[in-house]
Backbone bond lengths (Angstrom), bond angles and torsions (degrees), N, CA, C in turn:
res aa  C-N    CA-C-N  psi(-1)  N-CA   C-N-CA  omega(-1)  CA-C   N-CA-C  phi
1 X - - - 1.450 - - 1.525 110.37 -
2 X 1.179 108.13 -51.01 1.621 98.53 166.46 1.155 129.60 -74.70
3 X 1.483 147.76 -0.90 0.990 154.37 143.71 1.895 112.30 -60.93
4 X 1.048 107.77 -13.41 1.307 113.91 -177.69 1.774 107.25 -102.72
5 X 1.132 112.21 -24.82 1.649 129.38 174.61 1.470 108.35 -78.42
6 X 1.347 113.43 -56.41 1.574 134.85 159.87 2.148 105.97 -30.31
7 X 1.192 92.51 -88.01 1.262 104.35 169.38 1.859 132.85 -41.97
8 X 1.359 121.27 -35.86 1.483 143.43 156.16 1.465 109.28 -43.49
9 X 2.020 108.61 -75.36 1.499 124.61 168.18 1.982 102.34 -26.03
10 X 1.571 86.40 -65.42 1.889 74.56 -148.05 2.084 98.29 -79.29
11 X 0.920 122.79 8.98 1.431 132.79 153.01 1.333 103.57 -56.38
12 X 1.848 114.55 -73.98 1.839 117.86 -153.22 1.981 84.77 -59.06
13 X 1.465 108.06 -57.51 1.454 93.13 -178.28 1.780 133.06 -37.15
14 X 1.199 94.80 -52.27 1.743 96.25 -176.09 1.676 100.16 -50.21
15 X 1.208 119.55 -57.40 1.138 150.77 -163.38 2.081 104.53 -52.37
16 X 1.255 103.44 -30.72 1.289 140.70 -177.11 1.841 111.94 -83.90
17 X 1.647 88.70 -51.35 1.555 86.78 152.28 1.001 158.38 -34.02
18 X 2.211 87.32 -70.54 1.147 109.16 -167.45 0.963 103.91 -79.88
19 X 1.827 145.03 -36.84 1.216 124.29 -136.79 1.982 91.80 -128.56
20 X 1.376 116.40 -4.00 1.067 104.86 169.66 1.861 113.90 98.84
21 X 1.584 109.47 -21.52 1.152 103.14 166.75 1.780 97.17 -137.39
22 X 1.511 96.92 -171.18 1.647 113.47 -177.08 1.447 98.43 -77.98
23 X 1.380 113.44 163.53 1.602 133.40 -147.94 2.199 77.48 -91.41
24 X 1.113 98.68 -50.20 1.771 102.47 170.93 1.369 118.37 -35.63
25 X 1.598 100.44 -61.65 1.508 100.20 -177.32 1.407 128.10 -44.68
26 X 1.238 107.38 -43.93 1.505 129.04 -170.73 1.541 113.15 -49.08
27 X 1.482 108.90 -28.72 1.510 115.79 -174.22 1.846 106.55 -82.80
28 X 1.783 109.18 -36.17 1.578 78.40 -176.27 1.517 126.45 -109.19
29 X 1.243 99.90 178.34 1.906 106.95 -145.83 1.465 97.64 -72.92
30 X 1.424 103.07 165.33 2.228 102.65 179.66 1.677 77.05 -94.21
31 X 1.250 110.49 159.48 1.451 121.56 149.86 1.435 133.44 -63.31
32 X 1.147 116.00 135.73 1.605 124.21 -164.53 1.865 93.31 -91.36
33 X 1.137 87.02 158.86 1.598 102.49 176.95 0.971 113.22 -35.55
34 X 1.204 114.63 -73.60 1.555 137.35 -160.54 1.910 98.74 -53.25
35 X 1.406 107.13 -34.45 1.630 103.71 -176.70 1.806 97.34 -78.44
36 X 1.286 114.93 -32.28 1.460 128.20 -169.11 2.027 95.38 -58.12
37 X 0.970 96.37 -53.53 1.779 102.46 -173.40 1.258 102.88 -86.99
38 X 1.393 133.93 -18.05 1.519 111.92 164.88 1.542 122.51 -60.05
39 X 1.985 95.92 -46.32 1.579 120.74 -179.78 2.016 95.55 -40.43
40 X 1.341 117.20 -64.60 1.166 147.36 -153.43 1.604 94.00 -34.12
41 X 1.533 95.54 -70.60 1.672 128.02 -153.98 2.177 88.74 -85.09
42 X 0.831 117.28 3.43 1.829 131.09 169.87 1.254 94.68 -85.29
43 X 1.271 116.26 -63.60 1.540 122.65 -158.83 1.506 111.47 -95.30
44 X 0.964 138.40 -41.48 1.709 125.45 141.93 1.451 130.00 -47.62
45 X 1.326 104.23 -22.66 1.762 121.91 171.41 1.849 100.70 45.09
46 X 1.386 100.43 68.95 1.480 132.79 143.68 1.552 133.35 -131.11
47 X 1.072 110.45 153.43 1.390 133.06 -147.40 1.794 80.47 -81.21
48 X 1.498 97.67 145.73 1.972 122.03 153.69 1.502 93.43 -43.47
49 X 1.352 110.84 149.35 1.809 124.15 -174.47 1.376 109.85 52.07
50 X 1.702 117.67 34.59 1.612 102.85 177.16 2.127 101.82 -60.16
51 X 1.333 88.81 172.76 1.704 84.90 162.40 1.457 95.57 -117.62
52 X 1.723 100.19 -174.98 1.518 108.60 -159.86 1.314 109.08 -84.85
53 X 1.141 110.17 -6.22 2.182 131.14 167.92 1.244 106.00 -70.37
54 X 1.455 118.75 -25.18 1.680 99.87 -166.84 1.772 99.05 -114.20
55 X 1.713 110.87 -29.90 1.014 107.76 163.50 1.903 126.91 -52.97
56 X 1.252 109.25 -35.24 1.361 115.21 174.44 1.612 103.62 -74.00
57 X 1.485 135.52 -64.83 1.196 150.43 157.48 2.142 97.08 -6.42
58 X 1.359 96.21 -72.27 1.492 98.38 -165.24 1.674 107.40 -75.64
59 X 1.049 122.28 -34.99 1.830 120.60 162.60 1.808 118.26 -68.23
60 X 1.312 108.69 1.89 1.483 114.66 168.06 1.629 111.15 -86.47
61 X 1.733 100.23 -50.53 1.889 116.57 -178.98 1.549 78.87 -64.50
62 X 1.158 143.64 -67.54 1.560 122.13 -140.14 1.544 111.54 -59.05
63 X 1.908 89.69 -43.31 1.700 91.19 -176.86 1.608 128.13 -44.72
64 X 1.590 88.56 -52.46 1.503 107.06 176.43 1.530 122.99 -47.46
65 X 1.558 118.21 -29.05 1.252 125.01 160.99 0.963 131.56 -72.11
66 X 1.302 124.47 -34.66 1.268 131.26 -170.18 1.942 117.73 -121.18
67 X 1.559 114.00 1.01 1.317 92.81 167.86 1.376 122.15 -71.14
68 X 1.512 117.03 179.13 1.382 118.41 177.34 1.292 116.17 -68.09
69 X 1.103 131.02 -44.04 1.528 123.12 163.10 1.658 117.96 -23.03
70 X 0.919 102.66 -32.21 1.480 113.37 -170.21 1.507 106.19 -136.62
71 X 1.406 100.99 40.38 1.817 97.14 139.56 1.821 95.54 88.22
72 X 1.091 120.06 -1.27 1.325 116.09 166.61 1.172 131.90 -90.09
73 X 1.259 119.33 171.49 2.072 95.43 164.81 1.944 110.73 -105.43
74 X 1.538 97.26 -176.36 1.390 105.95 174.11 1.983 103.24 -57.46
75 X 1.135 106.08 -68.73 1.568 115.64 -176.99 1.537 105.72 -25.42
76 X 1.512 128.87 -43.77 1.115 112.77 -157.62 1.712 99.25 -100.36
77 X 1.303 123.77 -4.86 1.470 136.20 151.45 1.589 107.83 -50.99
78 X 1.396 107.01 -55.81 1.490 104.53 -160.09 1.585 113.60 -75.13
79 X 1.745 122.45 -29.62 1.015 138.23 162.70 1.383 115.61 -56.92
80 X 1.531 137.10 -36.16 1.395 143.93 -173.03 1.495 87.66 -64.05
81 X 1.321 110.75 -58.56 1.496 127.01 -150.33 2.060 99.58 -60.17
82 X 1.321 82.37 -59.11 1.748 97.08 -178.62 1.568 103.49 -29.47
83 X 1.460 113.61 -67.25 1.426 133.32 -178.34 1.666 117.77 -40.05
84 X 1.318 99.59 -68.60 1.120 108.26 164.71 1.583 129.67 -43.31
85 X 1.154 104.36 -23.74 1.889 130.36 -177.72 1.601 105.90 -76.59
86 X 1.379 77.64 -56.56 2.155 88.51 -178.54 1.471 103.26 -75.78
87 X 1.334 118.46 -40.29 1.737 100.55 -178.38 1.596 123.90 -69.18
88 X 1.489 118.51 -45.13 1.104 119.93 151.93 1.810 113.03 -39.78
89 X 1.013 131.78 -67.84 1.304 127.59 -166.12 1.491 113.59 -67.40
90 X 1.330 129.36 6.63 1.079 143.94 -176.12 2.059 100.24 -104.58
91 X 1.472 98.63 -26.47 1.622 91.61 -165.14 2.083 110.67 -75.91
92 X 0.932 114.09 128.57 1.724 116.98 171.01 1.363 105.35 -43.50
93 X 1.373 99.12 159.23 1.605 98.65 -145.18 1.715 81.21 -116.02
94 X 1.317 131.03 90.86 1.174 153.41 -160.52 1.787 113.89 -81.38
95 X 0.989 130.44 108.89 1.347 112.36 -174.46 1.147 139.27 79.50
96 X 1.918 104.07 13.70 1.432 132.43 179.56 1.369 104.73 -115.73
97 X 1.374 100.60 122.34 1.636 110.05 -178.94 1.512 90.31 -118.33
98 X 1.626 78.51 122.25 1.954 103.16 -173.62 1.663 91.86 -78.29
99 X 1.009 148.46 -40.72 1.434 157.97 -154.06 1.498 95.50 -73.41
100 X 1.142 150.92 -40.50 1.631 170.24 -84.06 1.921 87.82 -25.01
101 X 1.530 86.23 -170.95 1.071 118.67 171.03 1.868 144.35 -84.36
102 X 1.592 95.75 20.26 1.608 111.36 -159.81 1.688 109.36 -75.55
103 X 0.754 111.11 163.48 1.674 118.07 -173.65 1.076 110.18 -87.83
104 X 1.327 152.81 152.72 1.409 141.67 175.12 1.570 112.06 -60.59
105 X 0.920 114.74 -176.60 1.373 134.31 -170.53 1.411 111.35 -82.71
106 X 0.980 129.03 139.72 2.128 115.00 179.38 1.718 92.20 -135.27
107 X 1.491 107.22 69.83 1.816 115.92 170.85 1.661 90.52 -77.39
């Protein structure tokens, strides 16, 4: 039995080597978007269809709680921010005319 424990150890290691993470890691999943912007809109604690008023509104209260000035760390700065990044970039781009408005050409 310990030759079999022995043998396992220096396996996860090689294995640790070669590929840069644990033989564990390898099994669980990255998060998909859709879990990425749920997490987001969890932790800003706004509703699906926020607008970009309440999304900014609610990443201002978070900041204020959690920068370091006030007892927070950087990490949980950079995570507010992240969120705020993906929820905004998630919103339809409302009242943007990709075509613009230019005059024709007078060659």
């Amino acid at each position: 039995m310990l030759k079999f424990a022995i043998i396992l150890v220096v396996v996860c290691v090689m294995f640790r080597w070669a590929f840069g993470q644990w033989p564990w890691q390898m099994l669980s999943t990255k998060p998909t978007r859709g879990q990425a912007v749920f997490n987001a809109r969890k932790l800003l604690r706004v509703e699906d269809g926020a607008s970009r008023e309440q999304i900014l509104a609610a990443h201002k209260r978070l900041i204020a709680m959690v920068h370091p000035d006030k007892g927070g760390s950087n990490a949980s700065v950079h995570e507010a921010n992240d969120a705020r990044d993906l929820l905004l970039a998630e919103l339809p781009d409302r009242g943007v005319d990709i075509g613009g408005d230019l005059p024709p050409s007078q060659d």
